[in-house]
N, C-alpha and C positions, 0 to 999 in steps of 0.2 A: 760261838755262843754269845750272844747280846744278854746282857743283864735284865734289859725289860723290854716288850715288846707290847705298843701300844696300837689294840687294832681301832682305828677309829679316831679322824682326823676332825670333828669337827670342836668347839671350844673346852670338852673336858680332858680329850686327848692331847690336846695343844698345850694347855694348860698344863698336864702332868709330862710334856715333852720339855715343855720348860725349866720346870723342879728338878725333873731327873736330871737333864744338861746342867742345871747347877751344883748337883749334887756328884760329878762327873761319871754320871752312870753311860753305859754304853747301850744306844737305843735304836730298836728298829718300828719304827711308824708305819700304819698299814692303812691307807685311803683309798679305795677305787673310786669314789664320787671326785669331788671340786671343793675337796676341806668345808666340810660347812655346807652343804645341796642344800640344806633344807632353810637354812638361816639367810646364804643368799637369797633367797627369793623375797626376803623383806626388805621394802622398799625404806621403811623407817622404825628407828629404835629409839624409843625416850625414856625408855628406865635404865638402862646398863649405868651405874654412876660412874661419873666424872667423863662420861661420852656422849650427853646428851646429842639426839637428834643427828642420830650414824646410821648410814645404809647396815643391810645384814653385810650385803657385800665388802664395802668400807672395814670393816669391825673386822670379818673373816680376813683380811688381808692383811689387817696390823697384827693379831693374833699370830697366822703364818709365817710372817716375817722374822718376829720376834722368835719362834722355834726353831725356824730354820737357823738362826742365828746359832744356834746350839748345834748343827749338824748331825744331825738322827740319819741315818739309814732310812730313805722313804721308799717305800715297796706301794706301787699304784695297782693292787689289784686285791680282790677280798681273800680273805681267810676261809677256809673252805671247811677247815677243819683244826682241832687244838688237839693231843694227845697226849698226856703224861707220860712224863722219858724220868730217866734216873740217872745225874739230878734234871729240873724243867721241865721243859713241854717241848713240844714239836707243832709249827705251823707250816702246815698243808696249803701253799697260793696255787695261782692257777701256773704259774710259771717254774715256780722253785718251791724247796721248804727249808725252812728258818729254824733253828733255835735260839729258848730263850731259858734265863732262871726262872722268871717270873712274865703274868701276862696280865695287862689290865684291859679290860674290857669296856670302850666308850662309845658303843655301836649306836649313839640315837636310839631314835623310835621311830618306826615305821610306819609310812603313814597308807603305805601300798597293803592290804589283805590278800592273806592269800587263797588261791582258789579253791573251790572242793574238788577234792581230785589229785589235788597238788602233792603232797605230803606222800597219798599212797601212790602215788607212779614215781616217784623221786626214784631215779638209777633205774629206773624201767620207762625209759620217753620220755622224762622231765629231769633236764640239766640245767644247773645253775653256772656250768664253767663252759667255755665254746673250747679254750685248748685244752682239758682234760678229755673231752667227748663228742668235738666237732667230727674226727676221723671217723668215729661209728656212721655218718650220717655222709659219706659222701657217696655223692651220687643221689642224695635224697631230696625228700619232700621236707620242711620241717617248719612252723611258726616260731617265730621270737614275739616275747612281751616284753618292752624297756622302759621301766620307769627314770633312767639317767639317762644324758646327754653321754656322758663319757664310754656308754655302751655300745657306737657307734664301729669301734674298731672290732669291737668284736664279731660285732653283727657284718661285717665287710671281711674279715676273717672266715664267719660259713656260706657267706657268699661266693670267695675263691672252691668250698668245696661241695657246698648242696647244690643240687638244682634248680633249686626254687625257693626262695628265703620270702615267706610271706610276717611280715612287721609291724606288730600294734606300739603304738609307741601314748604315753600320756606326758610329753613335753612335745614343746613344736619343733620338728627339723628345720634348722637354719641351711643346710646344702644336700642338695642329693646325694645319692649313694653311686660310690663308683660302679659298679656290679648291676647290671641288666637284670637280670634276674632276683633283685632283692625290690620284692613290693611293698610299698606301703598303703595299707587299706585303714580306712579311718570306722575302726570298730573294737568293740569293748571287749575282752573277754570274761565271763562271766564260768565257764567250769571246764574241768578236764577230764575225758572220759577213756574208755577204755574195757579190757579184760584182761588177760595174762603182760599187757603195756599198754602205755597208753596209744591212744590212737585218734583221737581228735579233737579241738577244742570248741566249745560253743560260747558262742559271741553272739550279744545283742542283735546282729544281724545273717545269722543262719552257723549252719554248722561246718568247720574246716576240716577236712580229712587229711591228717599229717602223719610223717613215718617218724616225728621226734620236736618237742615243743622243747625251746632253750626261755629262759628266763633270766631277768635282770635286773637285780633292783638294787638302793644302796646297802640296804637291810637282810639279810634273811634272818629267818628264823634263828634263834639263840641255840635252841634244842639238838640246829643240824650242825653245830661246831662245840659244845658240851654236853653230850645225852643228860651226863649225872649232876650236870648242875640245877641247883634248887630255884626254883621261880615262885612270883609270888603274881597268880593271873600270869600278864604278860611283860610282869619287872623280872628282872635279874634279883635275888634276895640279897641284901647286903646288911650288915654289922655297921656300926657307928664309924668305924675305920675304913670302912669299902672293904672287908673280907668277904666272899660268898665262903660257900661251901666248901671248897676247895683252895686247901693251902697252897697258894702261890700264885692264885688267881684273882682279881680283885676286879670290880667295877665300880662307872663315875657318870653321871650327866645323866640324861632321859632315860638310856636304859635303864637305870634301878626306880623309875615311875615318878610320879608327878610330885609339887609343879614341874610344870617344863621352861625354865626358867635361865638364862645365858651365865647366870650370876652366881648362881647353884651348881649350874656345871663345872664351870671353872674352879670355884672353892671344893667340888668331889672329886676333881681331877688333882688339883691340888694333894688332897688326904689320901687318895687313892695310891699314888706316887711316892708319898712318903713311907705309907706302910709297904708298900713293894721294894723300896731301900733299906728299908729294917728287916724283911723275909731276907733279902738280897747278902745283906750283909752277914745273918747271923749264918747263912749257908756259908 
């Protein structure tokens, strides 16, 4: 049982892995991305104070380092799912499940929409996990979507068991894929369709006929890992302390909505962290 379990590695999570490793809280960190995906990809940063004129990349690496310096438990795969247990919660990876007291929640914002279609075939041909649900599909046809690099393993993972792994990917592949059977076609997909499951997806350039579409992204939806927590649009709702809805669950950084700002996240990871050590403690 970890004290706090922070899903989401990029600087608000960092930031409240920090606080809590000072506060000698016992932590487990949950990143499938590259700590930071989306902040790497800036080439330059001139407002963060006292770091003028820092790669995303740069920044994302001192941040990391500095947390790890604290020794969290780091779990490289998404949260699939959060359920209140008595006392904490339970996270559902694709690998294992975790408990914790308490969970904060610094999932970014997503910069990938999802498809129409997507939502209503989820658990009927649209899978967000390859080892919860690769095994349904072997022998089969299936599409992957990947918006991360670090979905590679995965994607070579239903390559050992589908037939035929056809792959949209919106980063550039740096090495092929070991697996003959895993193609990459350079097309958008735009909807998921279907009847009693789904069954094929259409893309900018014609329509694929699949026996199971896998997806990837660093984000999903909030809704599919807390049905009953409160949103506000497409923020996580939070209280001046990062409380949502639910006692023992807190959020910090771009999830809880705009500005989308490095310097705001880290100060909401901050307060986020703290009130999750005072839940922590009074329990």
């Amino acid at each position: 049982m970890y004290d706090i379990a922070i899903v989401g590695g990029g600087p608000a999570g960092l930031a409240a892995v920090v606080t809590a490793g000072v506060r000698n809280k016992k932590i487990v960190l949950f990143d499938a991305g590259d700590f930071g995906l989306s902040l790497r990809k800036t080439a330059l940063i001139k407002n963060y104070l006292g770091l003028p004129n820092i790669s995303g990349n740069a920044l994302m690496d001192s941040f990391l380092t500095q947390a790890e310096s604290f020794k969290p438990m780091i779990v490289k795969h998404k949260v699939l799912s959060i359920m209140p247990m008595e006392p904490g919660f339970m996270l559902a990876a694709a690998e294992n499940v975790y408990e914790a007291k308490s969970v904060i929640l610094a999932l970014g914002t997503s910069h990938s929409h999802q498809l129409p279609g997507e939502t209503a075939f989820l658990g009927r041909g649209v899978s967000y996990c390859a080892t919860c649900d690769g095994s349904f599909y072997k022998g089969k046809k299936i599409a992957v979507i990947a918006t991360l690099p670090s979905a590679k393993a995965d994607i070579e993972f239903l390559g050992e068991l589908c037939s035929e792994v056809t792959v949209m990917l919106t980063y550039k592949l740096t090495e092929p894929f070991a697996h003959s059977n895993i193609k990459v076609i350079q097309a958008r997909p735009k909807a998921i369709t279907g009847d009693a499951k789904a069954k094929a997806v259409v893309t900018d350039q014609g329509t694929l006929e699949e026996d199971g579409i896998f997806i990837f992204r660093e984000t999903d939806p909030v809704s599919n890992l807390l049905p009953t927590l409160v949103m506000e649009g497409n923020s996580i709702k939070v209280d001046q302390h990062m409380n949502t809805n639910i006692p023992g669950i807190f959020a910090a950084g771009d999830c809880t909505g705009t500005p989308w700002q490095i310097s705001r996240a880290c100060g909401q990871g901050q307060e986020a962290v703290l009130s999750a050590v005072s839940y922590v403690d009074k329990l």
